[in-house]
C-alpha positions as CSV (number, residue, x, y, z in Angstrom):
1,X,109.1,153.9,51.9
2,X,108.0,156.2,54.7
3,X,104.6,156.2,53.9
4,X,105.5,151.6,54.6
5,X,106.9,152.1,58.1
6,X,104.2,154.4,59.4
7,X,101.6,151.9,58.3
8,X,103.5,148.8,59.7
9,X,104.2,151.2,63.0
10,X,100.7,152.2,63.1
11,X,99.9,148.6,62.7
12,X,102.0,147.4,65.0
13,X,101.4,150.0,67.5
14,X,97.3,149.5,67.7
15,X,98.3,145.3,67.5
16,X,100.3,146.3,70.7
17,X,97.6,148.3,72.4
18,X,94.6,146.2,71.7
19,X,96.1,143.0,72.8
20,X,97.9,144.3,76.0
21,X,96.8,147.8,76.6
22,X,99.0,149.3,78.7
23,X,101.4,146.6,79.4
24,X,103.9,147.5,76.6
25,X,103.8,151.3,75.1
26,X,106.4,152.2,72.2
27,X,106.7,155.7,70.7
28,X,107.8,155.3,67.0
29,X,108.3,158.8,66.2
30,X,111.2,158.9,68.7
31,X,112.3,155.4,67.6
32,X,112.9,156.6,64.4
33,X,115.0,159.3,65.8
34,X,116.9,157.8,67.8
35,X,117.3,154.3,65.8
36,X,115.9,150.7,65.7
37,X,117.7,149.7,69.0
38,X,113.9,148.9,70.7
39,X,114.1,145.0,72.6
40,X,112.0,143.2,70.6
41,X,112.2,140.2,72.4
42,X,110.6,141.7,75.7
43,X,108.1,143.2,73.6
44,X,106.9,140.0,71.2
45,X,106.9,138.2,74.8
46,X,104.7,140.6,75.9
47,X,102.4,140.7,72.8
48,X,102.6,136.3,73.2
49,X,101.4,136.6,76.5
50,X,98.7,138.6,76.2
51,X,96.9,136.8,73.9
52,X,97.4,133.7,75.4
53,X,98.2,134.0,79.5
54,X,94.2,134.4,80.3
55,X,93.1,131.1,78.4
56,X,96.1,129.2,79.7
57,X,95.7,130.1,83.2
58,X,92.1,129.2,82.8
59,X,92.8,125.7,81.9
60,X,95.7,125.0,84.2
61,X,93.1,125.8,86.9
62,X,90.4,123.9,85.9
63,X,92.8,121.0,85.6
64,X,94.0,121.4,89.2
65,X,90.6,122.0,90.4
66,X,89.6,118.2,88.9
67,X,93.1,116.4,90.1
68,X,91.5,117.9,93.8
69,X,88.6,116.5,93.0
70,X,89.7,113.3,92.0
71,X,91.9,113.0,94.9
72,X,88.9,113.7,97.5
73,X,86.8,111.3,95.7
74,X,89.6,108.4,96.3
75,X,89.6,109.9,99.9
76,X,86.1,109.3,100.1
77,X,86.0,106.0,98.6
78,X,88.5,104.8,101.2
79,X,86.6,106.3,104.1
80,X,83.3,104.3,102.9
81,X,85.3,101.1,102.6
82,X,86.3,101.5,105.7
83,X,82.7,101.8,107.2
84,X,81.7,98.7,104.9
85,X,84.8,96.7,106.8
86,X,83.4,97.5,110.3
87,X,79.7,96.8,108.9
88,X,81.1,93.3,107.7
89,X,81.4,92.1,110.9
90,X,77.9,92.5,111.7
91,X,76.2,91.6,108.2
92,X,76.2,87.9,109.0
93,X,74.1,85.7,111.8
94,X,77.3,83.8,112.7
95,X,79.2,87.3,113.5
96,X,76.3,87.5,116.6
97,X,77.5,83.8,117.5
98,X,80.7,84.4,119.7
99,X,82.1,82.2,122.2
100,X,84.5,81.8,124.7
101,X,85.9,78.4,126.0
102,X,87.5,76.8,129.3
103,X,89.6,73.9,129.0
104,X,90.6,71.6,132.1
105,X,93.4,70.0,129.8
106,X,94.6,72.6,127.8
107,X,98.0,70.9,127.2
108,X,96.4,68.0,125.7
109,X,94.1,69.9,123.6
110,X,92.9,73.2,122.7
111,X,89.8,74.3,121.8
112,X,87.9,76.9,119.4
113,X,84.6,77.6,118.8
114,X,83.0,79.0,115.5
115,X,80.0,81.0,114.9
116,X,78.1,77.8,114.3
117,X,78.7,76.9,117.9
118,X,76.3,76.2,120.4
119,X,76.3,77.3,124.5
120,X,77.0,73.7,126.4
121,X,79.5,71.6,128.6
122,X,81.3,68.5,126.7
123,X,83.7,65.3,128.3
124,X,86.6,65.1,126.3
125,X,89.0,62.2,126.7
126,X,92.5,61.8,124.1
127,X,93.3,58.5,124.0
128,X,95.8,58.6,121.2
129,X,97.3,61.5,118.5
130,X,97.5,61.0,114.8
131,X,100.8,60.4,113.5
132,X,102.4,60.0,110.5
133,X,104.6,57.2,108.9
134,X,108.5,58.0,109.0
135,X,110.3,55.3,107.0
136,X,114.7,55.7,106.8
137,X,116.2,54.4,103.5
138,X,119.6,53.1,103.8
139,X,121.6,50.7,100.9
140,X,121.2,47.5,100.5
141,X,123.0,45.3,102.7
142,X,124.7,48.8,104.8
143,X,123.2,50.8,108.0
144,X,124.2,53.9,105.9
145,X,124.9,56.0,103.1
146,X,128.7,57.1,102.8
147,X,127.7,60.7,101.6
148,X,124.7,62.6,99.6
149,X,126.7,62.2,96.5
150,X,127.7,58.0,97.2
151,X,126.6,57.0,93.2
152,X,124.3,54.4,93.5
153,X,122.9,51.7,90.8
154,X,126.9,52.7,89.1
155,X,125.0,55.5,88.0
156,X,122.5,54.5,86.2
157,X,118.7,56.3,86.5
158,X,116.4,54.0,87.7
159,X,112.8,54.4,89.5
160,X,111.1,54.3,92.8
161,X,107.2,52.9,93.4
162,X,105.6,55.1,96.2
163,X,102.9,53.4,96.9
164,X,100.2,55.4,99.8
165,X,96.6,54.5,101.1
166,X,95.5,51.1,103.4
167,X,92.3,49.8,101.6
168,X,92.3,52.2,98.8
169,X,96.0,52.7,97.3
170,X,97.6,54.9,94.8
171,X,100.9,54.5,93.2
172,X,103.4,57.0,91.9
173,X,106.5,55.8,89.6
174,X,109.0,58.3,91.0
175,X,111.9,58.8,88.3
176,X,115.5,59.2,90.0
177,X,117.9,60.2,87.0
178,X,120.4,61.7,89.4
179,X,121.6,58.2,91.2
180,X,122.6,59.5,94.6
181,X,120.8,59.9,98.0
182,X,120.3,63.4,97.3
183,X,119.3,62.8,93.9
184,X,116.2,60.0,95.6
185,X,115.3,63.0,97.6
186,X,115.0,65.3,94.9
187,X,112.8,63.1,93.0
188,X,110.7,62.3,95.6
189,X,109.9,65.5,96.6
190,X,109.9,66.9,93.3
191,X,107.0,64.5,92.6
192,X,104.6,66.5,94.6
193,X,103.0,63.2,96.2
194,X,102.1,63.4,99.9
195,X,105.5,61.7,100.8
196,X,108.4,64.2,101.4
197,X,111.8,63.2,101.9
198,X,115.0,64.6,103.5
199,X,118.5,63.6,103.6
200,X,119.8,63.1,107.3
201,X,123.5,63.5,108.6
202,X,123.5,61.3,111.9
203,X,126.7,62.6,112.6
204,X,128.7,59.3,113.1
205,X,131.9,58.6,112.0
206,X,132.5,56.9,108.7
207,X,129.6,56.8,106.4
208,X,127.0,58.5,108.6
209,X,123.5,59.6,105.9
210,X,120.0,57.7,105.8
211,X,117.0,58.9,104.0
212,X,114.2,59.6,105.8
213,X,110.7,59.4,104.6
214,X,107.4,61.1,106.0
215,X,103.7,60.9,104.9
216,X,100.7,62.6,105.7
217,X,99.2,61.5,109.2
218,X,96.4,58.9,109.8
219,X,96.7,55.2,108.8
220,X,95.0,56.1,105.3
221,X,98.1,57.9,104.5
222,X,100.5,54.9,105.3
223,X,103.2,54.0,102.3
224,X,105.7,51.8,101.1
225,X,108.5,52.2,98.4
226,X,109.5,49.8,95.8
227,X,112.7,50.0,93.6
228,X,113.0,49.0,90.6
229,X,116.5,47.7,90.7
230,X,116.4,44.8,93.2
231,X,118.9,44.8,95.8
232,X,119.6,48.7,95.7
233,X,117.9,50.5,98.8
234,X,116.5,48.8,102.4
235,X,113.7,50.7,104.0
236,X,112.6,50.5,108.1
237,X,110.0,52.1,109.7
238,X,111.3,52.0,113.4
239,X,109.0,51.0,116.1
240,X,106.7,54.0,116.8
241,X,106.9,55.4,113.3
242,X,104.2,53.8,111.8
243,X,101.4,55.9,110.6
244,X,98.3,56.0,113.2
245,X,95.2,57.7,113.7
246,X,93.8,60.1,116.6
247,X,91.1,58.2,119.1
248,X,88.8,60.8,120.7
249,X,85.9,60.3,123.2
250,X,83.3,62.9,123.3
251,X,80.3,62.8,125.8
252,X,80.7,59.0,125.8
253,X,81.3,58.5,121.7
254,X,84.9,57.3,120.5
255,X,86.1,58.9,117.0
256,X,88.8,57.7,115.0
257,X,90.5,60.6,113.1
258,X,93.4,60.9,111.1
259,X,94.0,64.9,111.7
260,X,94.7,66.4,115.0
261,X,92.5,68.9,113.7
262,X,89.1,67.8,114.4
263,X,86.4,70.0,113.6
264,X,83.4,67.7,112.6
265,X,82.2,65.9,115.9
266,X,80.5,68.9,117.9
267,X,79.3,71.6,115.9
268,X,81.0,74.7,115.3
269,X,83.9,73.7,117.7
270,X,87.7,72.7,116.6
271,X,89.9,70.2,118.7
272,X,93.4,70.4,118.2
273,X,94.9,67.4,119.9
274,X,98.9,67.7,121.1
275,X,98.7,64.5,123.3
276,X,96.4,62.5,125.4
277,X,94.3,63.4,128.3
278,X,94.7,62.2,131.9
279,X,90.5,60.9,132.4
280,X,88.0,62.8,130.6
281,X,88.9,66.4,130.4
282,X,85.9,69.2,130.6
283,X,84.8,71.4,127.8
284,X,82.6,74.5,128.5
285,X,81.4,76.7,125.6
286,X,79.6,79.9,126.4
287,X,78.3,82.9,124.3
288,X,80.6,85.7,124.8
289,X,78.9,89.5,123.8
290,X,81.6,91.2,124.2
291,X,83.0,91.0,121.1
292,X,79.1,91.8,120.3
293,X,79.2,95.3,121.6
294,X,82.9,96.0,119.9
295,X,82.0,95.6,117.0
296,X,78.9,97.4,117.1
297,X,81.3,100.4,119.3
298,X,83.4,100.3,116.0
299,X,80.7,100.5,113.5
300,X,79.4,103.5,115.1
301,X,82.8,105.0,115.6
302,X,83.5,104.7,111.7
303,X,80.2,106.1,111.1
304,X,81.4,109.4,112.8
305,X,84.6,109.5,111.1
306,X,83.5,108.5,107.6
307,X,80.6,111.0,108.2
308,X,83.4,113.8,109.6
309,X,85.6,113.5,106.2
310,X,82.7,113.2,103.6
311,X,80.8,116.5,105.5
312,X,84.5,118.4,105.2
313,X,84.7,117.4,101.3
314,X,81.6,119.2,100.8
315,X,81.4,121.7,103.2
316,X,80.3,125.1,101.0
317,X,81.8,127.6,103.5
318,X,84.8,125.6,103.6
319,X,84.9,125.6,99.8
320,X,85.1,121.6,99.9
321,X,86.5,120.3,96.4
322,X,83.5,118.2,96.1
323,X,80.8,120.9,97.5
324,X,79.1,121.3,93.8
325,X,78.9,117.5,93.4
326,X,74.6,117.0,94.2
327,X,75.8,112.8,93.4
328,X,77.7,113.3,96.5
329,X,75.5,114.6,98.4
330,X,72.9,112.6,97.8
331,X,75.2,109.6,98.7
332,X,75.9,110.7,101.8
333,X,72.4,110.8,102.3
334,X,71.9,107.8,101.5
335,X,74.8,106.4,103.5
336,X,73.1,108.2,107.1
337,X,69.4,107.1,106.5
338,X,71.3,103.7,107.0
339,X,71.9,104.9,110.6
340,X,68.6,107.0,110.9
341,X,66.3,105.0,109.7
342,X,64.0,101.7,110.5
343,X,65.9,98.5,109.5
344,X,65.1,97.0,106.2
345,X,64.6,93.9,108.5
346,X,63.1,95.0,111.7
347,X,62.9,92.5,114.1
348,X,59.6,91.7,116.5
349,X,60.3,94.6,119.5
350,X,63.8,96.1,117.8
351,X,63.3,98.1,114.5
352,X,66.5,100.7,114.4
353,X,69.6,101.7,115.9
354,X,67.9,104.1,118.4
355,X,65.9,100.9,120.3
356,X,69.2,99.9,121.3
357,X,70.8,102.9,122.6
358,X,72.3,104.6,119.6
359,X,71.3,108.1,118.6
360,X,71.8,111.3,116.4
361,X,73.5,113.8,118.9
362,X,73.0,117.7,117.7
363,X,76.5,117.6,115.4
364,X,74.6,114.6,113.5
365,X,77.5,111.8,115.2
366,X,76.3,108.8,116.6
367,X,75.9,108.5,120.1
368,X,75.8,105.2,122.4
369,X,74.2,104.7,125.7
370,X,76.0,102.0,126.9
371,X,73.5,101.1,129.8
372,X,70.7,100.6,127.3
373,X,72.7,98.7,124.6
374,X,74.0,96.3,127.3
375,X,70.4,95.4,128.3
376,X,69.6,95.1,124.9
377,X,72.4,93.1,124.1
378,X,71.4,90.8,127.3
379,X,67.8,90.6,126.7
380,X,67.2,90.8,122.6
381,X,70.0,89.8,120.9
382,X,67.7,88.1,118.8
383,X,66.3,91.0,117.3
384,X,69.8,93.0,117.2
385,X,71.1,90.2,115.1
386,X,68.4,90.2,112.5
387,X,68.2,94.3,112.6
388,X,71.9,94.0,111.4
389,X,72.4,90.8,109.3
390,X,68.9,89.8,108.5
391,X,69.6,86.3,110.2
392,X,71.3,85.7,107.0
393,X,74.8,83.8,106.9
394,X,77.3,84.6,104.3
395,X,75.6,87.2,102.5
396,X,76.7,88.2,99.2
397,X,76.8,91.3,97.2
398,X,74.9,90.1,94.3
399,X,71.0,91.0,93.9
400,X,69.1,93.4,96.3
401,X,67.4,91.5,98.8
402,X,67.0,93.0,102.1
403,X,69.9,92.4,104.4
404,X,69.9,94.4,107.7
405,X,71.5,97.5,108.7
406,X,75.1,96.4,108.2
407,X,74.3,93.8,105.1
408,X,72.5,97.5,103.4
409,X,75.3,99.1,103.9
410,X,78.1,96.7,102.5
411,X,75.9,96.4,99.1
412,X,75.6,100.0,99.2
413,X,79.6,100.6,99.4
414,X,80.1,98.2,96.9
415,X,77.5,99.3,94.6
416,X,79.4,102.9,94.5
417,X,82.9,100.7,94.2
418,X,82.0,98.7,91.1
419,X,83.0,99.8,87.8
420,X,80.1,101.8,86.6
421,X,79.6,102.8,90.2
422,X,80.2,106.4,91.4
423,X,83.8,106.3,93.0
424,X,84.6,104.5,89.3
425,X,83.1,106.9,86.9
426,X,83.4,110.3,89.0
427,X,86.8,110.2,88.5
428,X,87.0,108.5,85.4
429,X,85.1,111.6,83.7
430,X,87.4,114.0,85.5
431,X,90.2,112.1,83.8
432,X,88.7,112.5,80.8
433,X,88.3,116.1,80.9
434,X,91.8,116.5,82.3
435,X,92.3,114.5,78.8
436,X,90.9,117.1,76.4
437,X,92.4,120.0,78.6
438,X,95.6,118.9,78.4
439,X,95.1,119.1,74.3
440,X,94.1,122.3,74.3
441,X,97.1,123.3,76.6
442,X,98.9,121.6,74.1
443,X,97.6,123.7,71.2
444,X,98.4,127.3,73.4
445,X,102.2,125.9,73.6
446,X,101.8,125.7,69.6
447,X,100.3,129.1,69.0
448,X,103.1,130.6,71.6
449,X,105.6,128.8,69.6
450,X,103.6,130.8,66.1
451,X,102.4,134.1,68.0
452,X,106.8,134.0,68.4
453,X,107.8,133.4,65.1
454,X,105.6,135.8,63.3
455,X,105.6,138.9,65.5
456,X,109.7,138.7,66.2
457,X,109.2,138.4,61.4
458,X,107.1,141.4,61.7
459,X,109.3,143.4,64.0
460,X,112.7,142.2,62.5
461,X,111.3,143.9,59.1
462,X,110.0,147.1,60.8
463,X,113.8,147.2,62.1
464,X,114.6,146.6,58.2
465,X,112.8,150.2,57.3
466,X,113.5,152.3,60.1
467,X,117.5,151.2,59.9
468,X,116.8,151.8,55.5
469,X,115.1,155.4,56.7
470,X,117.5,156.5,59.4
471,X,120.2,156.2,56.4
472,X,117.6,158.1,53.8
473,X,117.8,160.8,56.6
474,X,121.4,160.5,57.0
475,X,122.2,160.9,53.4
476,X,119.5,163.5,52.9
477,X,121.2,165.7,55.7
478,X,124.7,165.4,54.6
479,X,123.2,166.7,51.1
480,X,121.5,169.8,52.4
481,X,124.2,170.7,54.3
482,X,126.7,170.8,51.2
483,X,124.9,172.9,49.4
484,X,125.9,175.9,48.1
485,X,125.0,179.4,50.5
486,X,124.1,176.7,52.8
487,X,125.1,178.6,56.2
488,X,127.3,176.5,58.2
489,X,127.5,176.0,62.2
């Protein structure tokens, strides 16, 4: 039995030393004196540990190292959308096309002009506003109804024809199954035609409601109602009420619309008519550059930000979580030889930034010279808007046809943002590793939970034979020591 606990100590003991040196040290020979009262727990913690604190650590760092990458990728990502917003409003011709207006009648009309407009000076004269039909619906043979729950037709459902359009009509068979005014205006306007209806409370004493009709303005939108029970409901459309269209003169031509909203007589320019003129009122449109040179103030401005947060994210001396990533790098690259570079559609005298005024200071920011992009602006804007936008209007994402400066650079952010792009599957893989990571954290938990269970089983037995030989040694010493011409202290 001896010769068992000194091999399970000696066991035990080189276990202890060659998994944790000199972390945990036990001295059997005076544990066996002095009894099995050792902690075990601490020490099969210690023993746990050991083998499986260095892998562990390991992997809970790599796993925070990828959620900081992951997180400055999104960081980045938002940055270059950002930059792709303030190149959008240059990647089209129309966003070169801005105007300002004057108005000598501003409370009969207001004006707006589009990026289809043209420079020039228009006579406007309003002779008349659209309007739209109001009919009232009262009972037959009364002024009024006596409430919005007065049963009508003794209860009975019945249906209303709605009947809208002048030389072309349509008509809708409107179902009332609730027979009350309210239930007519639920119907109605539950029919989704272009006829709503509300109930009205005139305030009058007695029976005091009417219904009240309205359509869609312009005399095309004009309607009548029919009920099918004859006898039941009266309609009126008061003087004034009846559906009309808007007369407009421009430059000496007379339009008849049925919208206020008039956007098809001069080119690129809305009217939106309140009431009629007093003579001819004048128009002037005139390109306005200022909103020109903000937007091209705010592209460069992004540029310098965008380039400040992607330049931190992989700064080496800064230890920038995406330092190691050469994709990054050589997107940001990419994303300054926009800046840097020739247009991909140079115009005839203009071919990059730096012919207007914008350069690379030392620091690698963009720098404007405002004197030299105003001239520029004032004398080429030709060439700055196809340098930008290509001359192209409403350019899309799809293909890889040359766009300009800022129509470049919004394909290029949206190349990286699509789903096998580079700010999709970066983090995507990072997931993924964070994935398999996470398993194999999960099988150090299980080993802890199996390194416990069998070294607190080996050391519960070795506590077994040293508590068995401490009572050998007992038994043996109480023998010598009543034996006879045994000397006695």
């Amino acid at each position: 039995m001896a010769r068992k606990l000194l091999c399970l100590a000696h066991s035990s003991e080189n276990s202890t030393h060659r998994k944790i040196g000199n972390v945990v040290a036990i001295d059997y020979i005076n544990t066996l004196g002095a009894g099995a009262g050792f902690n075990t727990k601490e020490i099969v913690s210690a023993l746990v540990e050991a083998e499986t604190s260095v892998p562990k650590t390991r992997i809970e760092s790599k796993i925070e190292e990828n959620d900081t990458q992951i997180s400055a990728l999104a960081t980045a990502a938002a940055s270059m959308v950002a930059l792709q917003d303030a190149a959008k409003k240059l990647n089209d011709a129309t966003d070169f096309n801005t105007y300002s207006t004057s108005n000598s009648q501003t409370t009969a009309f207001s004006v707006t002009a589009g990026g289809t407009a043209s420079a020039g000076s228009h006579n406007v004269t309003v002779s008349a506003v659209a309007r739209e039909q109001r009919t009232n619906i009262t009972p037959h043979g009364a002024s009024e109804f006596t409430s919005g729950s007065q049963l009508l037709n003794s209860g009975s459902a019945f249906d209303i024809d709605v009947t809208i359009g002048d030389t072309s009509t349509v008509t809708t068979t409107v179902n009332v199954t609730t027979a009350t005014p309210q239930g007519i205006v639920d119907a109605i306007n539950a029919a989704n035609i272009d006829v709503s209806a509300q109930l009205i409370d005139k305030g009058t004493s007695g029976s005091n409601y009417i219904i009240q009709l309205v359509g869609k303005s312009g005399t095309d939108q004009q309607f009548s109602i029919t009920p099918s029970v004859n006898s039941l409901l009266s309609a009126d459309t008061p003087a004034g009420e009846a559906a009309a269209n808007a007369a407009v003169s421009v430059n000496g031509v007379t339009y008849s619309r049925s919208s206020n909203s008039i956007d098809d007589i001069v080119p690129g320019v809305t009217l939106a008519l309140n009431g009629v003129t007093s003579g001819a009122a004048s128009v002037s449109i005139t390109q306005d550059t200022s909103a020109i040179k903000s937007n091209i103030e705010n592209l460069v401005a992004q540029f310098n930000s965008t380039k400040s947060i992607l330049s931190e994210l992989r700064n080496r001396e800064l230890d920038g979580p995406l330092s190691g990533d050469s994709v990054f790098r050589s997107h940001i690259r990419d994303m300054q030889n926009f800046f840097t570079s020739f247009s991909s559609t140079p115009g005839s005298s203009l071919r990059a930034l730096s012919d207007m005024g914008i350069s690379i200071s030392k620091t690698g920011a963009l720098e404007i010279s405002d004197t030299k992009l105003d001239s520029t602006i004032a004398s080429n804007l030709t060439d700055i808007t196809k340098i930008f936008s290509a001359n192209t209007t409403d350019q899309s994402d799809i293909g890889a046809a040359d766009r300009g400066i800022a129509g470049d650079l919004s394909y290029f952010v949206s190349e990286l943002n699509k789903s096998t792009g580079y700010f999709k599957t970066a983090p995507a893989s990072l997931n993924d590793k964070n994935t398999k990571l996470s398993e194999e954290l999960t099988e150090i938990e299980a080993k802890v939970e199996s390194l416990t269970e069998r070294y607190t089983r080996q050391f519960a037995q070795m506590n077994s034979i040293i508590d068995e030989m401490n009572n050998t040694k007992d038994n043996l010493i109480s023998s010598f020591e009543n034996l006879p011409f045994t000397k006695k202290s």
